[in-house]
C-alpha positions as CSV (number, residue, x, y, z in Angstrom):
1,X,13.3,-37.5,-5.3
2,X,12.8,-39.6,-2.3
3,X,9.9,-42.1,-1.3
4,X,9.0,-41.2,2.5
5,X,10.6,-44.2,3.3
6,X,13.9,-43.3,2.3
7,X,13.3,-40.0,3.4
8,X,12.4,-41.0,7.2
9,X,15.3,-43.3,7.1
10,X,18.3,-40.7,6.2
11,X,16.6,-38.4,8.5
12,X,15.4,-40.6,11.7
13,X,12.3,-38.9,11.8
14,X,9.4,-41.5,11.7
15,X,7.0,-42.2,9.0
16,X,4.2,-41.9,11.1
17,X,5.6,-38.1,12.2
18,X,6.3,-37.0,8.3
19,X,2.5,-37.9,7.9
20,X,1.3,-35.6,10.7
21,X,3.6,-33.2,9.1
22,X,2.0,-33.0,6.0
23,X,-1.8,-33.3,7.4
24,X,-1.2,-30.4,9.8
25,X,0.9,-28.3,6.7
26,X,4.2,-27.9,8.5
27,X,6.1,-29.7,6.0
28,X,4.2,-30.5,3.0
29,X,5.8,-32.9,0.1
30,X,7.4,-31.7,-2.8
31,X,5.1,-34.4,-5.1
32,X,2.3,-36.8,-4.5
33,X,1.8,-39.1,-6.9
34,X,-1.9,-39.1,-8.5
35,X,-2.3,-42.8,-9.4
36,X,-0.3,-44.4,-6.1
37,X,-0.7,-41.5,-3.3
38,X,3.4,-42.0,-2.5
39,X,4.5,-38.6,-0.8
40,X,7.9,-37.6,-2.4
41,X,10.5,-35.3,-1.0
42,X,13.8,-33.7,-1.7
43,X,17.1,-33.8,-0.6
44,X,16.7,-29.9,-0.1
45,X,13.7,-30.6,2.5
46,X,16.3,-31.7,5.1
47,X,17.1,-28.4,6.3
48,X,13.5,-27.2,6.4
49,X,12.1,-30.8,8.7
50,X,16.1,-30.2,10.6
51,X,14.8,-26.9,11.8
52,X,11.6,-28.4,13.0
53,X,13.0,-31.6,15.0
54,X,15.3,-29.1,16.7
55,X,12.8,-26.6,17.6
56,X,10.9,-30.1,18.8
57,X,12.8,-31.7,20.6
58,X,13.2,-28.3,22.8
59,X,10.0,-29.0,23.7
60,X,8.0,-26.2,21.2
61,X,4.5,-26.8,20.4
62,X,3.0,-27.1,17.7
63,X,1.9,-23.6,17.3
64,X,5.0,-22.5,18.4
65,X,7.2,-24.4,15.9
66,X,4.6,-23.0,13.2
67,X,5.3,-19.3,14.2
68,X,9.1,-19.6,14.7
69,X,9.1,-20.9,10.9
70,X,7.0,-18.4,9.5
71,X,9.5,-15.6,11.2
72,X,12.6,-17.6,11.7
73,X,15.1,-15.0,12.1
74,X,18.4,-14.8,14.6
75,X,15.9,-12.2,17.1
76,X,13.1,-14.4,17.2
77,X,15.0,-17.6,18.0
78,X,17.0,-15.9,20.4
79,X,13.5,-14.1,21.8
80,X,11.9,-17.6,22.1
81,X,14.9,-19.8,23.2
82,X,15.1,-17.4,26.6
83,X,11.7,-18.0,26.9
84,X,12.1,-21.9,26.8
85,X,15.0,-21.5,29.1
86,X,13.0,-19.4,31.5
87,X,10.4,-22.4,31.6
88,X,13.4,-25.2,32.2
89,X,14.7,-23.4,35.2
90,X,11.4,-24.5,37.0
91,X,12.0,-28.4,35.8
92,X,13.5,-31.2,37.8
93,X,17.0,-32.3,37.0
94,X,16.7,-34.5,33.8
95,X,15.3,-31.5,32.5
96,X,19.2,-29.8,32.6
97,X,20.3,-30.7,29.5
98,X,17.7,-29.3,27.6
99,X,18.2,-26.0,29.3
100,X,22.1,-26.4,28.5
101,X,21.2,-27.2,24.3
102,X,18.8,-23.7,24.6
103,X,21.9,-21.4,25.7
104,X,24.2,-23.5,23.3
105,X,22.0,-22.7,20.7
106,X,21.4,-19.2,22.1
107,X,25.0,-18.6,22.3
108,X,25.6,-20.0,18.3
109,X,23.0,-17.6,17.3
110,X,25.1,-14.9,19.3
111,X,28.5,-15.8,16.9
112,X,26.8,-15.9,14.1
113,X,27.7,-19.8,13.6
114,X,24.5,-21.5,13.7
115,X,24.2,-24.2,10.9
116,X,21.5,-26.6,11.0
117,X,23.8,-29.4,8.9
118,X,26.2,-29.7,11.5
119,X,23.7,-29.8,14.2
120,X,24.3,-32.8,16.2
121,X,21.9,-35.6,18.2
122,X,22.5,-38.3,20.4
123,X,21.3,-41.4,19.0
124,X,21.5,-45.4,19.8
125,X,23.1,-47.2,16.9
126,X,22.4,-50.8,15.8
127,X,24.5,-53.5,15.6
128,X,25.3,-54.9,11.5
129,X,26.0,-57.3,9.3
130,X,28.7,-56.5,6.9
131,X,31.0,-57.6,4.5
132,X,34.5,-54.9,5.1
133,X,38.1,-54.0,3.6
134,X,40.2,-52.7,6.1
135,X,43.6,-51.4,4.9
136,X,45.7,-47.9,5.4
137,X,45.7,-45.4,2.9
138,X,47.6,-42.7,2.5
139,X,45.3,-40.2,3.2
140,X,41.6,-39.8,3.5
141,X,41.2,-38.6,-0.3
142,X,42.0,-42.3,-1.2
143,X,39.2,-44.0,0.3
144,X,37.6,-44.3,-3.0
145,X,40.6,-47.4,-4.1
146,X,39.0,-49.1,-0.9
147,X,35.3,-49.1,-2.1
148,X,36.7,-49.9,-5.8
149,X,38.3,-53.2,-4.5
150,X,35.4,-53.8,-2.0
151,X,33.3,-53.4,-5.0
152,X,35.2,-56.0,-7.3
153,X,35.5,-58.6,-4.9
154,X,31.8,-58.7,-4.4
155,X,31.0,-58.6,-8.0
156,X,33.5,-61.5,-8.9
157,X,31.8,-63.8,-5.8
158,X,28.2,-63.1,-6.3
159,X,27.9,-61.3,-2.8
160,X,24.1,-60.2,-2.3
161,X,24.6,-56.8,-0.5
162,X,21.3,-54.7,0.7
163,X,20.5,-52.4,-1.6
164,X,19.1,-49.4,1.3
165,X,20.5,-46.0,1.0
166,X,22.5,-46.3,3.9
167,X,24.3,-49.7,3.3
168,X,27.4,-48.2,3.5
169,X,30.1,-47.5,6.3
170,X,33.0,-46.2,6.3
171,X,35.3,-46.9,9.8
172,X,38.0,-44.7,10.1
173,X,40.4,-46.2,12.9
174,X,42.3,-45.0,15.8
175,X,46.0,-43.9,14.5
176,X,49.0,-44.5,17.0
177,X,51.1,-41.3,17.1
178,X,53.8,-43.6,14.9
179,X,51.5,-44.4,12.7
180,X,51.2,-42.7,8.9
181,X,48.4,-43.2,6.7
182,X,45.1,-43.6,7.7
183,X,43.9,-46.7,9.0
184,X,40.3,-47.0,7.1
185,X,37.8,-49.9,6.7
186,X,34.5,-50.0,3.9
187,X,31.9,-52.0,5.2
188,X,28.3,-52.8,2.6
189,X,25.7,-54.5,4.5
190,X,24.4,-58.1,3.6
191,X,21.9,-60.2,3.4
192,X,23.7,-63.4,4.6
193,X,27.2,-64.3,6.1
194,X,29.6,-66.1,4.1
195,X,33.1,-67.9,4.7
196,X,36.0,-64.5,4.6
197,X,38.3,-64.4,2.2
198,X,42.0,-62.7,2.8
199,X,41.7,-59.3,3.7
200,X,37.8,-59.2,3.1
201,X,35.8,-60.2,6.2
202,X,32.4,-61.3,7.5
203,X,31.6,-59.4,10.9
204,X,29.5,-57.4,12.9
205,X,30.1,-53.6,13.5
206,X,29.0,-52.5,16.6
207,X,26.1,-50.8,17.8
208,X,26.4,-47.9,20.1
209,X,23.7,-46.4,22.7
210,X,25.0,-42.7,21.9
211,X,26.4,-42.0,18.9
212,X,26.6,-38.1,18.1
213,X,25.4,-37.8,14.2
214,X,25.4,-34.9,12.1
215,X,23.8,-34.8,8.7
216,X,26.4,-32.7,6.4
217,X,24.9,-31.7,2.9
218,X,27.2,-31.0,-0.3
219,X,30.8,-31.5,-1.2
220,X,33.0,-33.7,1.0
221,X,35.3,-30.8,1.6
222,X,32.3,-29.7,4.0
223,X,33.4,-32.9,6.3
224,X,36.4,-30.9,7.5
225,X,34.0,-28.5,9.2
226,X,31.3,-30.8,10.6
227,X,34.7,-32.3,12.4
228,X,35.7,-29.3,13.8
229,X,31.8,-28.5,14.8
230,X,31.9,-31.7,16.5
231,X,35.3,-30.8,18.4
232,X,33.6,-27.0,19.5
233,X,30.5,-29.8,20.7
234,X,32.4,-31.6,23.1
235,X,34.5,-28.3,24.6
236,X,30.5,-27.1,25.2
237,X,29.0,-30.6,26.6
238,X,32.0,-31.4,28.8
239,X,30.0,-34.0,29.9
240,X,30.5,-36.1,27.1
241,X,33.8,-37.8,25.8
242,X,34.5,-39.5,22.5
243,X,35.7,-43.1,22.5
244,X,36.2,-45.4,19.5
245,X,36.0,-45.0,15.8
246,X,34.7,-42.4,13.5
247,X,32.3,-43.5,11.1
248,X,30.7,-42.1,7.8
249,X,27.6,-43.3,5.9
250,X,27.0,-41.9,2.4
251,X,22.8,-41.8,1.7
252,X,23.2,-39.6,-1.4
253,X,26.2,-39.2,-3.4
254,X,27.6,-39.2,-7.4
255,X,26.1,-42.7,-8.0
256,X,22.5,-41.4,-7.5
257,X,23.1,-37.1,-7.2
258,X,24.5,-34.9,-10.4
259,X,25.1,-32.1,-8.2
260,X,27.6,-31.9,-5.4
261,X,24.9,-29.6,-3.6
262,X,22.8,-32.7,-3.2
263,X,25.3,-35.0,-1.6
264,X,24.1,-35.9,2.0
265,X,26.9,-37.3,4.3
266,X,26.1,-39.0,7.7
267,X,28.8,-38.6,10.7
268,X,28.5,-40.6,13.9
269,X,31.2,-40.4,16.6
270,X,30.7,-42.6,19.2
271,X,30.1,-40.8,22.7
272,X,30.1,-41.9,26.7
273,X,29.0,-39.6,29.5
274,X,32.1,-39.1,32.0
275,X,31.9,-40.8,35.2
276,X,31.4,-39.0,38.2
């Protein structure tokens, strides 16, 4: 169970918004506690809020969002995204891309592939604090030796690390064509800045002004296919071209979830509109 804290965090949807929510019954809490009042959700509520932030920000009303979710079928959504794109055609420009996400979203529903986990948004990324391990592995599935000896080292130096859900990134490097392995770096957030020490560093991971993130629930296997629905997302947003590093924040996983179903996995690739 999460607090509503923890829950707007690992979903960017504000505290303020998850209260509205729940007063106008759209999405309602699994618990509320009797003696404090703290609203308490699931990990399983983030496809249910998911459908409504996408059916937001395509500019639905209330009312609207209410009835899509009491029907939500493939023939509704398609009925009422070509409705919404009827409506854009009339808009000025900055209203374009909105009408382009309808007919992507139109055109997923058409293939059969629509899955609200790898759905991605644009968002601006801060700048943080961290305390890294940057060495190349042999392959992704050995990432885990990384966080081991990040772990150790910070446990034998009395390193304060924050203790948030998402404290944790992963950095997976640009590989030169030469190159084998894969060139990865485990990054915790903390509290203050120390002196490095060998191969683990003080420094700053930078922020980005559009980073496309995808929630992806379950196993890790299911990375593989958030990639690729990442990949299929730049061929339909031409408009858009990744630069930089990968990077991969774990808010739940097998030190605080039994089940692999309950894993949540964040992915943000940073983006840049083209010139011209």
């Amino acid at each position: 169970m999460l607090k509503i804290g923890e829950f707007s965090r690992l979903t960017r949807v504000s505290v303020r918004m998850l209260h509205y929510y729940d007063d106008i019954g759209l999405l309602k809490p699994v618990q509320t506690d009797k003696f404090t009042g703290y609203r308490l959700y699931s990990v399983s509520q983030v496809a249910a809020l998911q459908k409504i932030v996408m059916l937001r920000d395509l500019n639905f009303q209330i009312a609207e969002i209410r009835k899509a979710l009491g029907y939500w079928s493939d023939e509704t959504l398609r009925e009422e995204l070509n409705r919404k794109i009827q409506e854009k055609q009339n808009h000025i420009i900055k209203e374009q891309q909105q009408i382009q996400n309808l007919r992507s979203a139109i055109e997923s529903i058409n293939k059969k592939q629509l899955d609200l986990h790898y759905r991605i948004i644009i968002h601006e990324v801060p700048s943080r604090h961290v305390i890294s391990y940057r060495k190349r592995i042999p392959d992704y599935s050995c990432e885990k030796e990384l966080w081991n000896e990040l772990y150790c080292f910070i446990k034998e130096n009395h390193i304060e690390i924050s203790r948030q859900n998402d404290n944790n990134i992963t950095i997976f490097h640009e590989n030169k064509e030469s190159d084998s392995g894969v060139d990865a770096e485990v990054c915790l957030l903390v509290k203050e800045e120390r002196t490095s020490s060998g191969p683990f560093r003080y420094r700053i991971v930078d922020g980005a002004e559009t980073m496309a993130c995808m929630m992806v629930r379950g196993s890790y296997v299911n990375l593989d296919k958030a990639y690729q629905a990442f990949l299929g997302w730049l061929e339909e947003n031409p408009q858009y071209q990744w630069y930089g590093a990968s990077r991969q924040i774990c808010h739940r996983d097998p030190e605080n979830e039994e089940k692999e179903e309950d894993y949540l996995t964040e992915i943000q690739i940073p983006v840049k509109l083209r010139n011209g």
